[in-house]
PASEBA-1860 file (N, C-alpha, C; in nm, 3 decimals):
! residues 171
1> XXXXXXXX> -1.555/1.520/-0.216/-1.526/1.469/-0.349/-1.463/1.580/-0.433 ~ -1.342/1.547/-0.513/-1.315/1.618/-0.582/-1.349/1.630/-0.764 ~ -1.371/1.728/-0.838/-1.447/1.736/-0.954/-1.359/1.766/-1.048 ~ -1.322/1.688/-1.122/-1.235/1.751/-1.229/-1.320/1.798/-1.365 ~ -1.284/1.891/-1.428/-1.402/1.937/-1.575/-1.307/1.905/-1.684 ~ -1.371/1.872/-1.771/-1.265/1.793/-1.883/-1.375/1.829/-2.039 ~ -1.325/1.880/-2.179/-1.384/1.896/-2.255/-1.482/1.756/-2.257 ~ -1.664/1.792/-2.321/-1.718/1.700/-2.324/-1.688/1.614/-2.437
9> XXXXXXXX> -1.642/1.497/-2.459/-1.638/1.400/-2.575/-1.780/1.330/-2.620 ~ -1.817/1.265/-2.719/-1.857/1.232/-2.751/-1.937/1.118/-2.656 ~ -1.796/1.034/-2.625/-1.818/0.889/-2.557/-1.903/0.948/-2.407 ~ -1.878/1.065/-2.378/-1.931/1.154/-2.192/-2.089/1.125/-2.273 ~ -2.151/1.196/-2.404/-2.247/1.237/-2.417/-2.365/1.072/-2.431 ~ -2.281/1.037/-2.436/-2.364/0.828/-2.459/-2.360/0.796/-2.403 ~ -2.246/0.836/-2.246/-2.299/0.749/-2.145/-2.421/0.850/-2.079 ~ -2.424/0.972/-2.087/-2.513/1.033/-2.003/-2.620/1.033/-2.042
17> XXXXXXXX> -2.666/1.003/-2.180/-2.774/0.951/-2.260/-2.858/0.821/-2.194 ~ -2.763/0.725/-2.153/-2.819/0.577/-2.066/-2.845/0.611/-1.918 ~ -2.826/0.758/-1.858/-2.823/0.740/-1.729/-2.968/0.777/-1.739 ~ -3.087/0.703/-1.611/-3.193/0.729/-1.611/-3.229/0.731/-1.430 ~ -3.294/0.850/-1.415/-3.320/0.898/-1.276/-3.473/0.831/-1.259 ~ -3.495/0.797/-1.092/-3.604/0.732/-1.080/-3.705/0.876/-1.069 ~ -3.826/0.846/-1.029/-3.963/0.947/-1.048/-3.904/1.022/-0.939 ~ -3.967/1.155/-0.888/-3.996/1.185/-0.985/-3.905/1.254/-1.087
25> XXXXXXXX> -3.741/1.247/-1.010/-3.631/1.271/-1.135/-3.659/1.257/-1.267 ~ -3.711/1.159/-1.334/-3.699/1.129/-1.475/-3.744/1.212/-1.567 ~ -3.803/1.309/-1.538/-3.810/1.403/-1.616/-3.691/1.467/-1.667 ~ -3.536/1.400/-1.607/-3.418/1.508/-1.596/-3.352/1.408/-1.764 ~ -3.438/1.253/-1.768/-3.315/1.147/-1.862/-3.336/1.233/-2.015 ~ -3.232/1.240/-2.018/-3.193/1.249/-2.165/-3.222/1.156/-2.289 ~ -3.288/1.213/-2.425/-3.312/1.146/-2.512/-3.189/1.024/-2.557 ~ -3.221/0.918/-2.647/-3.123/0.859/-2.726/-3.030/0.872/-2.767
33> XXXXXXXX> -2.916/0.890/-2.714/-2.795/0.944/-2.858/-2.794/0.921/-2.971 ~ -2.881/0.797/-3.006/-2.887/0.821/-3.198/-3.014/0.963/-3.205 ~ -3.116/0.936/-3.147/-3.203/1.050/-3.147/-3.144/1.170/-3.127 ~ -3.080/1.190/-3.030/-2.997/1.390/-2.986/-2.934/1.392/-3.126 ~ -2.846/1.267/-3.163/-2.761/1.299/-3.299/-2.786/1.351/-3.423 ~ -2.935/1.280/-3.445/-2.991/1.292/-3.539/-3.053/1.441/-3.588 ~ -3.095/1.471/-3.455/-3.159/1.603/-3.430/-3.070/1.735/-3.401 ~ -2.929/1.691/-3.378/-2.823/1.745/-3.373/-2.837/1.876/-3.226
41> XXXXXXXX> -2.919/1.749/-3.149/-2.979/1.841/-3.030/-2.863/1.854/-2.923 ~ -2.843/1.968/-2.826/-2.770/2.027/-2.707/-2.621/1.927/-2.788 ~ -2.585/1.821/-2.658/-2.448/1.822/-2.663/-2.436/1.730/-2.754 ~ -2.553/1.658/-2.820/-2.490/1.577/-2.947/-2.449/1.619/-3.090 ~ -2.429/1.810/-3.045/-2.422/1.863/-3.183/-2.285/1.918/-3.111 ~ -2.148/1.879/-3.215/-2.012/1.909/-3.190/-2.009/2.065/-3.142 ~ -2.059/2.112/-3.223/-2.012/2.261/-3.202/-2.053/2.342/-3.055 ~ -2.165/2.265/-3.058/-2.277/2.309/-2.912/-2.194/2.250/-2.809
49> XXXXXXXX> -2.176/2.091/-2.796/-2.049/2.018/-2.733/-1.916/2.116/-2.678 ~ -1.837/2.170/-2.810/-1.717/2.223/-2.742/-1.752/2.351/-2.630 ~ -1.843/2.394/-2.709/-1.879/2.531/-2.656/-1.933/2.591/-2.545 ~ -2.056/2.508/-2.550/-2.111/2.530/-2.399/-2.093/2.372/-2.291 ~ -2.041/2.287/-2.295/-2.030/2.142/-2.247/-1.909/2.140/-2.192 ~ -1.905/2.073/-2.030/-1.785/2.000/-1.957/-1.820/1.848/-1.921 ~ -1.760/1.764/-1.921/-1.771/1.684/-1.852/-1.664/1.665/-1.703 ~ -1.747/1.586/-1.596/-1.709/1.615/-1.512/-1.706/1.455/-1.442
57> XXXXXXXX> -1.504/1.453/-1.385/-1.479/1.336/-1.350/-1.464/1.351/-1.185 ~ -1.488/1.234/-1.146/-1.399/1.198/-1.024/-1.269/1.173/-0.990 ~ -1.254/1.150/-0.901/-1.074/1.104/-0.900/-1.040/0.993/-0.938 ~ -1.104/0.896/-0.982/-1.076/0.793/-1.048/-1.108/0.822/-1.200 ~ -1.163/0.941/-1.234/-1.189/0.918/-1.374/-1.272/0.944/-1.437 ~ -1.385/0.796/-1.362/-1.486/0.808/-1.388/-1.601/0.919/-1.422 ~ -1.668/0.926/-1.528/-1.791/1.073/-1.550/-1.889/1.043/-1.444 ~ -1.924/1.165/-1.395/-1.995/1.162/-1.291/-2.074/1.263/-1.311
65> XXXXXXXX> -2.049/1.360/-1.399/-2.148/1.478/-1.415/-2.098/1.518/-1.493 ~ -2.174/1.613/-1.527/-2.133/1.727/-1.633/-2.200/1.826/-1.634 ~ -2.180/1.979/-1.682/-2.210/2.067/-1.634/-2.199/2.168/-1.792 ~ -2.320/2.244/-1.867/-2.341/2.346/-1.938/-2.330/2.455/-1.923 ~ -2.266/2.576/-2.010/-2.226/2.667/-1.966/-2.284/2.770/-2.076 ~ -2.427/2.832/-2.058/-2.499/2.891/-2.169/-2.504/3.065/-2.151 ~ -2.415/3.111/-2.241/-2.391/3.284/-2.267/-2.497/3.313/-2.258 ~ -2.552/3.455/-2.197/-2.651/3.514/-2.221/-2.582/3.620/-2.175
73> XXXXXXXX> -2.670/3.775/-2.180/-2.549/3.874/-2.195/-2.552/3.935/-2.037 ~ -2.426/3.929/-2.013/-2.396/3.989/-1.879/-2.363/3.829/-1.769 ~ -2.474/3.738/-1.850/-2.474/3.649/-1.757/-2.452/3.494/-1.828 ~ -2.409/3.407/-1.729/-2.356/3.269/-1.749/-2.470/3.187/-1.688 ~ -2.544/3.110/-1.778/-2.688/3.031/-1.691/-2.586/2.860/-1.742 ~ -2.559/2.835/-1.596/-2.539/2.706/-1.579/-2.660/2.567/-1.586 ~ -2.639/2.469/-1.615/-2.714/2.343/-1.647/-2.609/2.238/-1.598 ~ -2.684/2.146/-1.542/-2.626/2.083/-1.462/-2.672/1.924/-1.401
81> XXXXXXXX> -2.575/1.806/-1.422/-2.653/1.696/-1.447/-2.532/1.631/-1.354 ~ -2.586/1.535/-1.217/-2.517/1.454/-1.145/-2.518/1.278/-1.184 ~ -2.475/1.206/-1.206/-2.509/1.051/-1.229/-2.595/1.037/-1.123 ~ -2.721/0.941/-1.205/-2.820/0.944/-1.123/-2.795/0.810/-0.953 ~ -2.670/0.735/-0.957/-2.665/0.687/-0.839/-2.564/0.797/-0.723 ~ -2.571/0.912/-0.761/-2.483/1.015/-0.715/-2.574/1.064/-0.659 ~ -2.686/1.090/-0.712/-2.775/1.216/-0.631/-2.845/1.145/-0.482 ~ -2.887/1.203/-0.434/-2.960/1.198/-0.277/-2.863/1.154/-0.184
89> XXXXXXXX> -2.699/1.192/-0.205/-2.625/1.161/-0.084/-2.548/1.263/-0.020 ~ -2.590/1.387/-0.059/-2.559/1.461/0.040/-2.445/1.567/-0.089 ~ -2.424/1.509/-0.229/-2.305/1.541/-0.339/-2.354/1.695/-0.347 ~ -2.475/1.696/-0.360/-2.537/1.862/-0.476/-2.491/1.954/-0.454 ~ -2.503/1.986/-0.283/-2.407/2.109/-0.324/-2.281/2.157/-0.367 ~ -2.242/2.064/-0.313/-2.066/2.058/-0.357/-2.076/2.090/-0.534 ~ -2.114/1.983/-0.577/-2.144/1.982/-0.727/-2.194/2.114/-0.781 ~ -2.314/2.162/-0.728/-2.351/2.307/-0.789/-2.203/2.401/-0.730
97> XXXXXXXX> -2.183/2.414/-0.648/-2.057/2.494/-0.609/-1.961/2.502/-0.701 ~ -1.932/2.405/-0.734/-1.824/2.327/-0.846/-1.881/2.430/-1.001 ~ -1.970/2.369/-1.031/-1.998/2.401/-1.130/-1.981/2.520/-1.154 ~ -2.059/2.630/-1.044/-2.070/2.779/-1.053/-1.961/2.822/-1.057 ~ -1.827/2.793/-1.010/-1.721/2.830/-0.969/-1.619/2.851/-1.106 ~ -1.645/2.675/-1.160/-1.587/2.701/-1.285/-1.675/2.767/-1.392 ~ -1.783/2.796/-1.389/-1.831/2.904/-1.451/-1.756/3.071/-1.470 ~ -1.775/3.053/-1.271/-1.658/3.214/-1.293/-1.552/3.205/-1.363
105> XXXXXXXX> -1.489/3.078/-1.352/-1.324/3.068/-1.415/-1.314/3.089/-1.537 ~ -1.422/3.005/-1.611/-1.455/3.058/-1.743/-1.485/3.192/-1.827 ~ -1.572/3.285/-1.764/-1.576/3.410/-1.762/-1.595/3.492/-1.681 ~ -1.490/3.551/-1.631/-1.506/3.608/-1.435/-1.568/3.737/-1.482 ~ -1.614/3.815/-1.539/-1.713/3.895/-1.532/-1.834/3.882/-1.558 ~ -1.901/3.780/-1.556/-2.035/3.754/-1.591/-2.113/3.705/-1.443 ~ -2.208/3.761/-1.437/-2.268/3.657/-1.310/-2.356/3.520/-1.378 ~ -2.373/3.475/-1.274/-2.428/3.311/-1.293/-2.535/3.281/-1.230
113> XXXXXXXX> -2.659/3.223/-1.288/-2.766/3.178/-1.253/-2.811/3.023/-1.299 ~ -2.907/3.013/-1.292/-2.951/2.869/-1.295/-3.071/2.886/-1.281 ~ -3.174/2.751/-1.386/-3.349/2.752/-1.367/-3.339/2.626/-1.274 ~ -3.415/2.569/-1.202/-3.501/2.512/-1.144/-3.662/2.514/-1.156 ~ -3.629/2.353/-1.205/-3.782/2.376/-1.140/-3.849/2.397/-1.010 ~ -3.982/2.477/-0.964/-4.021/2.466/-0.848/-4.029/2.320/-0.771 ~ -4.073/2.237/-0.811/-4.145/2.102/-0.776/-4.001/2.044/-0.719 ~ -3.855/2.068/-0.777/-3.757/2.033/-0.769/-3.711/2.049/-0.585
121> XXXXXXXX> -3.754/2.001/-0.490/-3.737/2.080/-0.350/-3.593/2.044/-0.310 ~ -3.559/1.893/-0.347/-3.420/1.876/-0.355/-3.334/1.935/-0.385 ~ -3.335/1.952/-0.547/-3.249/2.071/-0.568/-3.265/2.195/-0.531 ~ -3.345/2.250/-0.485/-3.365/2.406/-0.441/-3.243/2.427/-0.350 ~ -3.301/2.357/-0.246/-3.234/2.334/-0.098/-3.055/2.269/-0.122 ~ -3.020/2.206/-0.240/-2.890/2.174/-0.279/-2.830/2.360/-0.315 ~ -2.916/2.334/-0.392/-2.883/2.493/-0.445/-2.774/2.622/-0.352 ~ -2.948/2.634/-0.274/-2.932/2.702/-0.190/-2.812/2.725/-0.082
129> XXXXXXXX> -2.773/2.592/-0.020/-2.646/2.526/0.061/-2.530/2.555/-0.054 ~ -2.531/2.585/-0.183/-2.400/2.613/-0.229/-2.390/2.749/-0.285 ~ -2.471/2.841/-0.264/-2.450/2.975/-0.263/-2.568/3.103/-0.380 ~ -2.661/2.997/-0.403/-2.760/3.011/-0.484/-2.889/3.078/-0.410 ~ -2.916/3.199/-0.443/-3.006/3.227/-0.403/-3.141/3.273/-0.498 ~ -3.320/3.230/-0.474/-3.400/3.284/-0.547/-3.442/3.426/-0.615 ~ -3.421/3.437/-0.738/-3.405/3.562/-0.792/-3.472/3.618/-0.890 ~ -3.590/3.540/-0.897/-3.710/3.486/-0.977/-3.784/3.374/-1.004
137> XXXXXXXX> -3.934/3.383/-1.028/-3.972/3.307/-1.014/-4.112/3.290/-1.161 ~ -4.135/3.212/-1.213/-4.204/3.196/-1.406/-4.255/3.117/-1.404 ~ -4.303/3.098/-1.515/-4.411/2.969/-1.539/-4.327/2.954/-1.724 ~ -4.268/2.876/-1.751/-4.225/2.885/-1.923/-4.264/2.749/-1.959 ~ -4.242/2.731/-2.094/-4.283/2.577/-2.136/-4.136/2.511/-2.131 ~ -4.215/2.379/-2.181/-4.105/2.243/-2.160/-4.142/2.150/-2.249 ~ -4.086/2.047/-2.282/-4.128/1.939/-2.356/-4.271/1.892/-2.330 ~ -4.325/1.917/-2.185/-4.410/1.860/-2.138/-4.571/1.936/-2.125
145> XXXXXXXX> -4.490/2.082/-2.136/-4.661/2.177/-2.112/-4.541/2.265/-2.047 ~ -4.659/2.367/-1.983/-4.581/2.481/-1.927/-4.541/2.436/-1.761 ~ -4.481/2.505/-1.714/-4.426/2.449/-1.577/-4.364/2.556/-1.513 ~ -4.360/2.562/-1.404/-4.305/2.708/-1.254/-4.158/2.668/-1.266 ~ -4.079/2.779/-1.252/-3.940/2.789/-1.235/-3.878/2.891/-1.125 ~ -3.811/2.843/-1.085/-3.686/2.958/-1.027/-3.572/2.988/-1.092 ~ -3.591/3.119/-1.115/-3.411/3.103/-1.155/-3.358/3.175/-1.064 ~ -3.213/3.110/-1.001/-3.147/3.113/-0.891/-3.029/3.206/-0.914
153> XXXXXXXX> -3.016/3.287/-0.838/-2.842/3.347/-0.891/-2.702/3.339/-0.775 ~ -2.584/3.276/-0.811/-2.480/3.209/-0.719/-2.404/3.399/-0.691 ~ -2.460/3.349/-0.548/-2.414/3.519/-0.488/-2.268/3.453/-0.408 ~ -2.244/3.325/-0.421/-2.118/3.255/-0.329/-2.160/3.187/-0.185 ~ -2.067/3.116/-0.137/-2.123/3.016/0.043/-2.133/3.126/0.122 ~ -2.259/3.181/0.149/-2.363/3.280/0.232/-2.418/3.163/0.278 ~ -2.411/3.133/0.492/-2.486/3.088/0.501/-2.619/3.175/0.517 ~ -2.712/3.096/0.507/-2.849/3.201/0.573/-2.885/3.262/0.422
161> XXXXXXXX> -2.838/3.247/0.336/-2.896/3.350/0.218/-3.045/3.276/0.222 ~ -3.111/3.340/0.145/-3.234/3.280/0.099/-3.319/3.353/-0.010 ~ -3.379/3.463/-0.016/-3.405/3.519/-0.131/-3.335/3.675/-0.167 ~ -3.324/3.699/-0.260/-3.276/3.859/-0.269/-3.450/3.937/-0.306 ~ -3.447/4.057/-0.209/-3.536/4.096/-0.185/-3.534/4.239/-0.302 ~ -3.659/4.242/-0.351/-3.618/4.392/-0.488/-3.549/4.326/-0.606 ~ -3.515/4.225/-0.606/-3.447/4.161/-0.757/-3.489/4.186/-0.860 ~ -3.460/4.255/-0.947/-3.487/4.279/-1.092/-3.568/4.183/-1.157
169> XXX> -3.672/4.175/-1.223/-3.744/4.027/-1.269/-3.639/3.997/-1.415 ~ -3.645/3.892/-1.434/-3.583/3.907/-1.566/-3.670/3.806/-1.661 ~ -3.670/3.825/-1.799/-3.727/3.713/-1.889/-3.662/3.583/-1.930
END
């Protein structure tokens, strides 16, 4: 499949608002768009939108994902959301690949990471198959209580990678 990234619009952020993942995904659906709006939360706030937000088409067009692109210094922490009849067919890695890639394109001196959750085994293993390897591992909060994370860092398609050993911890 090929991924095209396209500034996020408005109309990307309402449909991805209605997309809802079954269990135990659903922890991934996104609030209301009158609610994000209101609250002027992640991509329903314009400025946050241009800045850190792509949306991401297929070859027909269609939004199929979209992908966040959040500065931190030295480094680019990607976020990353597939349409939920997209996921479990084999798409993720390609998609994380995608994503990380145009990350570099965006700022080729920064490296790139990504959180996961632990519990997430799907995505780990998507991850992993597109060049992501474990590079820490936390417990931080969430909407929900506190919760285990990985954050992953895209070293590129290494098969066989799996953890970097001595990794710097980071906060």
């Amino acid at each position: 499949m090929q991924w095209r990234f396209v500034p996020m619009e408005e109309m990307h952020g309402r449909q991805i608002c209605e997309w809802r993942y079954p269990p135990p995904y659903d922890c991934y659906d996104w609030p209301a768009w009158e609610k994000m709006a209101e609250q002027r939360y992640e991509f329903a706030d314009p400025s946050i939108r241009e800045e850190q937000y792509e949306a991401v088409l297929d070859q027909a067009g269609e939004l199929c994902g979209y992908a966040q692109f959040f500065p931190l210094t030295g480094w680019t922490r990607i976020g990353l959301g597939l349409r939920p009849d997209l996921c479990g067919r084999g798409l993720g890695s390609d998609f994380a690949r995608a994503v990380a890639e145009r990350a570099i394109r965006r700022e080729p001196n920064r490296r790139i990471d990504l959180e996961v959750l632990v519990s997430n085994v799907r995505a780990i293993r998507a991850y992993r198959t597109a060049g992501f390897v474990i590079a820490d591992t936390y417990v931080r909060a969430t909407p929900t209580g506190p919760d285990t994370f990985h954050c992953m860092e895209y070293v590129g398609s290494s098969p066989g990678c799996d953890i970097i050993e001595g990794m710097p911890k980071r906060s």
